[in-house]
Residue frames as qw, qx, qy, qz and C-alpha x, y, z in Angstrom:
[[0.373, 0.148, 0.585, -0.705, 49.48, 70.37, 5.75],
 [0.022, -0.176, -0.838, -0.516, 46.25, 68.92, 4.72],
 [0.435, -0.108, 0.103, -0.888, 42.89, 69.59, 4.58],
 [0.320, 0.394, 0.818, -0.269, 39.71, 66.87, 6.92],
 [0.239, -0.307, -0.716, -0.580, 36.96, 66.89, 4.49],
 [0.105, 0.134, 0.809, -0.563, 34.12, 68.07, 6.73],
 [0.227, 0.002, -0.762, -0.606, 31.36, 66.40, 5.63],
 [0.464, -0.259, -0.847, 0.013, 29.43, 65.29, 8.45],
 [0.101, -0.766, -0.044, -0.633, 27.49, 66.50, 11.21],
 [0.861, -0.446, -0.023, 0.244, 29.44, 64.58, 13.87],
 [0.647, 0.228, -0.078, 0.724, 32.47, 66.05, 12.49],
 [0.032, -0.583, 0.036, -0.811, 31.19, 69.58, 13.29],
 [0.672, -0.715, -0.135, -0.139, 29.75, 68.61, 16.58],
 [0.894, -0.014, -0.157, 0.420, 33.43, 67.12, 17.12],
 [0.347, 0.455, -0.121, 0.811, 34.77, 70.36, 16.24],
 [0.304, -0.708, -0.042, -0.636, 32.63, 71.93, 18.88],
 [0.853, -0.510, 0.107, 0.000, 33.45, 69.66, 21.86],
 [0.794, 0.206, -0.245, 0.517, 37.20, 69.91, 20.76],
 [0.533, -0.753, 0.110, 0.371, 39.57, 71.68, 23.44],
 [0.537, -0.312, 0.436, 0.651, 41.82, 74.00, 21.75],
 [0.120, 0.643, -0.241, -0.717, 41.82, 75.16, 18.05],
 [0.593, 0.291, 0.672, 0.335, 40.30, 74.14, 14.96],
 [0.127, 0.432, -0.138, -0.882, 39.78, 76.03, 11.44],
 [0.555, 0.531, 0.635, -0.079, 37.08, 75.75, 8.73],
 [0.165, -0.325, 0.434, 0.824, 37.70, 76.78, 5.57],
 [0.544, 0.571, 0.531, -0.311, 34.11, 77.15, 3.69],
 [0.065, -0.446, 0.637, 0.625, 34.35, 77.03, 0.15],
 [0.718, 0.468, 0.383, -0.345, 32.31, 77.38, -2.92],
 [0.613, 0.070, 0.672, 0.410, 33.57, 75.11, -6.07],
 [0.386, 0.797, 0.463, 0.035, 31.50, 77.26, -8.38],
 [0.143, 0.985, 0.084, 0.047, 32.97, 80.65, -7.52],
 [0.596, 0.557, -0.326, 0.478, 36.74, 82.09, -8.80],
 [0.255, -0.777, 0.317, -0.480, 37.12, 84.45, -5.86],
 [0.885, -0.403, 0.073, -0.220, 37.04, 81.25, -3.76],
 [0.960, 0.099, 0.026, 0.260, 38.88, 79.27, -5.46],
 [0.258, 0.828, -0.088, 0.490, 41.53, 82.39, -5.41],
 [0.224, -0.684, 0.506, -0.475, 41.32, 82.98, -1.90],
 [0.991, -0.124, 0.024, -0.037, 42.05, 79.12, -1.25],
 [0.822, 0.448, -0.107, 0.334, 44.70, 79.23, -3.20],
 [0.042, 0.842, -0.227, 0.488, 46.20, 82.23, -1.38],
 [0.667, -0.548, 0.292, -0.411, 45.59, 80.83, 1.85],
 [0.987, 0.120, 0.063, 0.091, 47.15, 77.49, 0.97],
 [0.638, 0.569, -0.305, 0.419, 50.50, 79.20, -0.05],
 [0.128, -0.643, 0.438, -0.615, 50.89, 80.49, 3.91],
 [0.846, -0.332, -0.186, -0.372, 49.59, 77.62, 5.35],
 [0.859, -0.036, -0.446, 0.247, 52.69, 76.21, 6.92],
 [0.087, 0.476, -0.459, 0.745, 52.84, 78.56, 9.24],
 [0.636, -0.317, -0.196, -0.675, 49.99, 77.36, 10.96],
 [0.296, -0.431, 0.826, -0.211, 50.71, 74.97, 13.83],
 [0.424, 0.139, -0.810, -0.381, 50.26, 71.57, 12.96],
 [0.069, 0.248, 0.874, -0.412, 48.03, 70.55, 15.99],
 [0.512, 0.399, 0.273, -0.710, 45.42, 72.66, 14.58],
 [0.416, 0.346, 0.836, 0.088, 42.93, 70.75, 12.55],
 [0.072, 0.316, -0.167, -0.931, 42.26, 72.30, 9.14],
 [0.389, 0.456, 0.798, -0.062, 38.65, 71.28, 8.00],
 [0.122, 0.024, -0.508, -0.852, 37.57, 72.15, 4.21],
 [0.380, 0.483, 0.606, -0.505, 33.56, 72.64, 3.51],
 [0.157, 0.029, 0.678, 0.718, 32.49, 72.10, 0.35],
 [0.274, 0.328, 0.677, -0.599, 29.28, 74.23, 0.56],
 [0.512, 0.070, -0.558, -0.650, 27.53, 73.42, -2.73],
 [0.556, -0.075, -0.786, -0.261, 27.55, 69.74, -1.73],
 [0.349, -0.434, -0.797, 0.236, 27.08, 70.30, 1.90],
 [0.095, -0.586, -0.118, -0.796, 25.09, 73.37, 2.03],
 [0.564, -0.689, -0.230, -0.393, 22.67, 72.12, 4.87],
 [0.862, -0.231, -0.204, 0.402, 26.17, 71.78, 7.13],
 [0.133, 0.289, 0.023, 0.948, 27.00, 75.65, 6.18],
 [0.570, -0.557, -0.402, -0.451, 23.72, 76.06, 7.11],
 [0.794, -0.371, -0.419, 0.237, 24.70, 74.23, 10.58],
 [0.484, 0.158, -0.129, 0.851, 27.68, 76.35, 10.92],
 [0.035, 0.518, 0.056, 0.853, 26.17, 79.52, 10.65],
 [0.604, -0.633, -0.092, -0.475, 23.81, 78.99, 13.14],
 [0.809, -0.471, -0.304, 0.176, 25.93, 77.06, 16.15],
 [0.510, -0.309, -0.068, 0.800, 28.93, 79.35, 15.83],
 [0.210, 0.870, 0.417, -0.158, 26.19, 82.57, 15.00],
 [0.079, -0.567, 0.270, 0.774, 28.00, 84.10, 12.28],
 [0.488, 0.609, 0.109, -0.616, 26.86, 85.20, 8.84],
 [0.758, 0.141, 0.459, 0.441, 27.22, 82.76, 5.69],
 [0.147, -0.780, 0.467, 0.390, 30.19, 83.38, 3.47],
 [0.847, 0.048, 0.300, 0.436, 32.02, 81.90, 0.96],
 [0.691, -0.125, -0.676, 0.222, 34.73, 81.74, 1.23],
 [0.361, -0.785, 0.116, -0.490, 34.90, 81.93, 4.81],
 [0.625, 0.271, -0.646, 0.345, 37.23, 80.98, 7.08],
 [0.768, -0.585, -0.146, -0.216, 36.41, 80.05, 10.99],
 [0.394, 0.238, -0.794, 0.397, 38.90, 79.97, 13.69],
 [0.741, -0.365, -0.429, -0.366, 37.48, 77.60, 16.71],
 [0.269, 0.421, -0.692, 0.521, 38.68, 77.85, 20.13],
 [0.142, 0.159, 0.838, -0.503, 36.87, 75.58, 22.69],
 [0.180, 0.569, 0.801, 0.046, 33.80, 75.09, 20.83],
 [0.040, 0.867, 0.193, -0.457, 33.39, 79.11, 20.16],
 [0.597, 0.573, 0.163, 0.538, 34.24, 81.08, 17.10],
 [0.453, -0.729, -0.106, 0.502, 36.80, 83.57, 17.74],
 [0.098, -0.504, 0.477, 0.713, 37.53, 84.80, 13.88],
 [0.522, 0.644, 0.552, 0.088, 35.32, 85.18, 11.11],
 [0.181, -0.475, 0.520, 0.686, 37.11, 86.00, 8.15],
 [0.651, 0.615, 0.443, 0.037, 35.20, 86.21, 4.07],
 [0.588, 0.800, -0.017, 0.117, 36.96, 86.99, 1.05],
 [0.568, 0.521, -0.293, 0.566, 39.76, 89.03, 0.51],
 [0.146, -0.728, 0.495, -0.451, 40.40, 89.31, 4.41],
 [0.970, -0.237, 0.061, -0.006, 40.83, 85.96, 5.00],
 [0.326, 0.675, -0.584, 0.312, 44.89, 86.01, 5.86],
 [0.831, -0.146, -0.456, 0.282, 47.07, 83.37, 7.87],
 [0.559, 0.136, -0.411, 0.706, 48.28, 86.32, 9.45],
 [0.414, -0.364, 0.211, -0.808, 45.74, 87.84, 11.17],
 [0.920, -0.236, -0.283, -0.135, 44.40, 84.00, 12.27],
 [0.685, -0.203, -0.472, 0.516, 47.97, 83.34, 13.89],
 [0.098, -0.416, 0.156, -0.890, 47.40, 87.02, 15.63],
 [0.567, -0.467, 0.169, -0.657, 44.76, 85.06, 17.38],
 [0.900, -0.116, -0.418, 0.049, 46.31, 81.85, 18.16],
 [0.318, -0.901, 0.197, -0.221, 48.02, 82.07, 21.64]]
């Protein structure tokens, strides 16, 4: 699997007008923990169906797009934080150490 660069705020509208399932993986460059629970999350990642779009957020460089986030899918900034998206709605907000591929495919039907 790979990770969309989301970078843009057409990409995130996109995500919201997508039918179906998307994830966001928010991530600050700066901080270990992150870069930890990336890493973690990467090693399980092929369990993850491959229709779902996995979108990475660098939120140093786009902060005011975290920013965006929080407020269209009202949940609290994080890093990291991990978003599952089902029909334009967040249905799994997940920060730190409880971000897990297995509680995300718990909510994929």
């Amino acid at each position: 699997m790979n990770w969309t660069a989301l970078d843009t705020a057409e990409q995130l509208n996109s995500i919201k007008q997508n039918h179906g399932y998307s994830l966001i993986f928010k991530h600050s460059t700066r901080c270990s923990i992150s870069m930890m629970v990336k890493r973690r999350f990467e090693m399980d990642w092929d369990r993850i169906p491959t229709e779902i779009p996995l979108y990475f957020l660098d939120l140093i460089r786009y902060r005011e797009i975290s920013n965006q986030i929080a407020g269209e899918f009202a949940v609290h900034h994080e890093s990291p934080q991990l978003l599952l998206i089902k029909d334009g709605e967040c249905i799994l907000d997940q920060s730190h150490g409880e971000i897990s591929v297995d509680d995300t495919l718990l909510m994929i039907e």
